[in-house]
N, C-alpha and C positions, 0 to 999 in steps of 0.2 A: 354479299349484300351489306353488311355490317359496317365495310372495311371504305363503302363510298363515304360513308362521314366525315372519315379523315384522307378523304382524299386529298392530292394539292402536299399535304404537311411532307415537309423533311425527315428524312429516317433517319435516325443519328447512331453509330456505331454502334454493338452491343455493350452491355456493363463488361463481359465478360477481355473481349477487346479495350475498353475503359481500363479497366484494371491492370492496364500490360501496362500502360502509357508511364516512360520515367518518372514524371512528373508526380503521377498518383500516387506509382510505389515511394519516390523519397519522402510525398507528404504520408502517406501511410505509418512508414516507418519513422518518419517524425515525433509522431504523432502514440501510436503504438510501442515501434521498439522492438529488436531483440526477435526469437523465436513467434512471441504474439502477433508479429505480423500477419506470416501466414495463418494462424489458428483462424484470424479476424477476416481474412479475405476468402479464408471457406468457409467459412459459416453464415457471410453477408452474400456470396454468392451462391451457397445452394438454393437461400430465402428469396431471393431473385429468380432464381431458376426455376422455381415452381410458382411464382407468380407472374401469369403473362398481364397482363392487368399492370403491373409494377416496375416490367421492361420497358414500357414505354414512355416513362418519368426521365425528365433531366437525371443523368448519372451523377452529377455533381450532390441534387439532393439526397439522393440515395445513400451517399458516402458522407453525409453532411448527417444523415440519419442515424446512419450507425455509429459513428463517432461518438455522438451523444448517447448512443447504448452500450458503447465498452463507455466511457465514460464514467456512466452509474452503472458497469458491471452486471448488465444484461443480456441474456441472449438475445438475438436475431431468430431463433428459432420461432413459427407461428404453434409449434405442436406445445410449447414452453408456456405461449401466451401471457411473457413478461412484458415486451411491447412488440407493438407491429409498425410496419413501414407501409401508410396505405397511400394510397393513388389518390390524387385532388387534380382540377384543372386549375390552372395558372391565371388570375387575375390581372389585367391592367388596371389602372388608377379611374379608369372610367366604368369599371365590373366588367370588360369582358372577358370572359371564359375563354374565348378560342387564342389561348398564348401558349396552348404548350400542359404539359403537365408536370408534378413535381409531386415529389415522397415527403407524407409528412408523419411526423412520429407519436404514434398513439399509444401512450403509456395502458398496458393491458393490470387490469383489478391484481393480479398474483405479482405482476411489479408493483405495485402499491402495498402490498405483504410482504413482498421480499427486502423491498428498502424502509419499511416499518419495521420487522424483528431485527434486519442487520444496525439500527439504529442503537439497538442494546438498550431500550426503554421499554418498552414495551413484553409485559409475560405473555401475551393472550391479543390476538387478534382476530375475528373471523366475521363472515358474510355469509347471509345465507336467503334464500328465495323463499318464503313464508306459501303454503297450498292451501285452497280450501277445504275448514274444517280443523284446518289445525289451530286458527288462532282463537284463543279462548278468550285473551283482555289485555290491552296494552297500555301501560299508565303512562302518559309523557311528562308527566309532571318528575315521577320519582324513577323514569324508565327502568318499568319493571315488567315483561311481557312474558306472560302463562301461555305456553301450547303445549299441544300433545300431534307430534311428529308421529306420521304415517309409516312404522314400520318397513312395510313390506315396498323395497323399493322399488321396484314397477310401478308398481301403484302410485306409489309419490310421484314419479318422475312423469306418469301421466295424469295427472290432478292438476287443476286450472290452479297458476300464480294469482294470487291477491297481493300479494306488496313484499317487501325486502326488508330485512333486517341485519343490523350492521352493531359492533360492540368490540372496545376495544379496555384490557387492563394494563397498568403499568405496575413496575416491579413492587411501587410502593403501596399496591392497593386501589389505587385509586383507578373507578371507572368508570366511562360513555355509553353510552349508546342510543339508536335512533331506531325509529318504523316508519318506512312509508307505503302509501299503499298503493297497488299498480296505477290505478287513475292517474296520482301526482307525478310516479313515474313518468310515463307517457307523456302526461303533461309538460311535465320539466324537458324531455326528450325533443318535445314537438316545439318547444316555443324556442330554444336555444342552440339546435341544430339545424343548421342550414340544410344539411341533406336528408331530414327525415322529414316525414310529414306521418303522424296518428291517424289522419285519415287512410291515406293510401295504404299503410301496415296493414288495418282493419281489411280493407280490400283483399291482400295479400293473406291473409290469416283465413280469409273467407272463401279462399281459389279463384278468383275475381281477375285475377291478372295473368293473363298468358305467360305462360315460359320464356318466349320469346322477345318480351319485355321487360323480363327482368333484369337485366345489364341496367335498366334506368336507376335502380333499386339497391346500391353497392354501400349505402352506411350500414357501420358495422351494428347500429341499430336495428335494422331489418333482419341481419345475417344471424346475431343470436344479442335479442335484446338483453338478457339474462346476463349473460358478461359484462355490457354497457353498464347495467343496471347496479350493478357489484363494484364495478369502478368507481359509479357516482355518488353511490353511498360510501365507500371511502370516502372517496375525495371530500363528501361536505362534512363527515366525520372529523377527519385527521387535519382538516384544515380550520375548522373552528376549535376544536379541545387539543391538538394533539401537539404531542413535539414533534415538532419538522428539523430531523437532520439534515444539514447542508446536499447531499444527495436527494431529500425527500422535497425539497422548495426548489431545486434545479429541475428536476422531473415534473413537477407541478406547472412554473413557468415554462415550458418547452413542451409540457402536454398539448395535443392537437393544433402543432407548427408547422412548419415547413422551416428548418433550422438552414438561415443564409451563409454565405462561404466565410461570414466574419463569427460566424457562430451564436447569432440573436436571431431569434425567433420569427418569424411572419404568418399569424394566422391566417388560414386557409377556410376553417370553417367556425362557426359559433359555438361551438362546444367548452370553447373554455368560459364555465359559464360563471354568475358571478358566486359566491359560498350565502346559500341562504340566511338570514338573519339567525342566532341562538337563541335558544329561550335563556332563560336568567340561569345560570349553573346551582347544582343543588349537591348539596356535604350529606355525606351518608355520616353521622356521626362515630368516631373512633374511641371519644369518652365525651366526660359531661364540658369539654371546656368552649368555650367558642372561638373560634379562628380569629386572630387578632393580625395579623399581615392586611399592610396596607393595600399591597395588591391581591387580588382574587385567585393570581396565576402561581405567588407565595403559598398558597395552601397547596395547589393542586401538585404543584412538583416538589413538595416538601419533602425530604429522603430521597432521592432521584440524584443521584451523581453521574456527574457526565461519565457516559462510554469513553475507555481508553482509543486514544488517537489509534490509528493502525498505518 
């Protein structure tokens, strides 16, 4: 029944046949190199292979995806959850959807970790999902947030989320952090994703929507909002306070694409959303003297030596 939808469409060879074609292999190995060939064309096609949803995307983007994830020294792996390769439909210049589909690259929250600590700036980075009950008071002014963490984890892990919390330090001391709470989430989620909708979730959360309408239902916001929710508070973290390594602003720019065959970007959905305005930055003081750098950024990475090239 499912499969009249796309009736009429062209089947276009598997990845796995993709992958024989000379063509692919010299750019592969152009591209890659050496022994990494093969490492890179199993481990981009097991990721395929257990995604049927992901077979049926242009091969090109697929390959166009991964690229960009050995690139920043990613896996492909979905169990890793560095980034993922997810299914979008294909747009023409008039918005219509029925072009086809393509794989675009969803930089996952533990790749936002991974290319923050390999940046070598940062001592200290984490994310965490705040339950009710645990939060006692959170000051935004001087972000300083008192909770008491529900032990017993069963219990936690089934305790309703109220909002997110995200902090990062660098070697020299110095450090961010942000709270928001589920509502903005959501909200944020709902106004700048094209594939979600807060309404319908709610439905979904509620048992409201049949099984068998859940295929309509495939942002990774629905699937496990919580990871979504981890990425984004990075992301507005590290991109308003944070030093962005050259890897860490390429991943950024290329988060939620569809990376074309010249290797520039094409968003697919509204997710790359814009970095909320900052409140004014605040100095934990280190002694009595006052910060005299003319710029604001002079203080903040003051003792910070770049990471050795590698």
């Amino acid at each position: 029944m499912a499969n009249s939808l796309v009736k009429g469409e062209k089947k276009q060879p598997s990845f796995s046949v993709f992958l024989t074609q000379d063509a692919i292999k010299k750019k592969i190995n152009e591209v890659i190199g050496g022994k990494g060939g093969q490492r890179f064309m199993t481990a981009i096609l097991s990721a395929v292979t257990n995604s049927p949803a992901l077979q049926e995307c242009e091969s090109m983007s697929i390959l166009n995806c991964a690229f960009l994830g050995e690139a920043l020294n990613l896996s492909p792996s979905p169990q890793l959850g560095q980034y993922y390769m997810v299914p979008y439909k294909k747009k023409d210049r008039n918005g219509d959807k029925n072009k086809g589909k393509v794989a675009q690259f969803q930089l996952g929250y533990k790749g936002y970790i991974q290319l923050a600590i390999r940046s070598g700036y940062y001592k200290k980075i984490n994310v965490i999902a705040i339950k009710e009950g645990e939060l006692k008071h959170f000051d935004p002014l001087n972000e300083v947030i008192e909770v008491e963490i529900i032990q017993d984890e069963r219990e936690r892990e089934q305790a309703k989320t109220i909002g997110y919390y995200a902090m990062f330090e660098y070697l020299n001391g110095f450090q961010k952090a942000m709270y928001w709470s589920y509502e903005k989430m959501q909200s944020h989620a709902d106004q700048y994703s094209q594939a979600y909708s807060a309404e319908a979730h709610q439905r979904i959360l509620r048992g409201e929507v049949p099984q068998k309408e859940m295929w309509k239902y495939s942002s990774f916001w629905y699937k496990d909002f919580d990871a979504m929710a981890y990425k984004t508070m990075l992301r507005q973290l590290i991109s308003k306070w944070g030093i962005m390594s050259t890897e860490l602003q390429m991943a950024m720019e290329n988060d939620m694409a569809a990376i074309r065959d010249d290797g520039t970007p094409e968003y697919v959905d509204n997710d790359t959303t814009p970095i909320e305005p900052a409140q004014a930055p605040v100095y934990e003081a280190q002694s009595t003297e006052i910060p005299t750098g003319n710029n604001i950024e002079d203080d903040f990475f003051a003792g910070l030596e770049p990471p050795p090239e590698r």
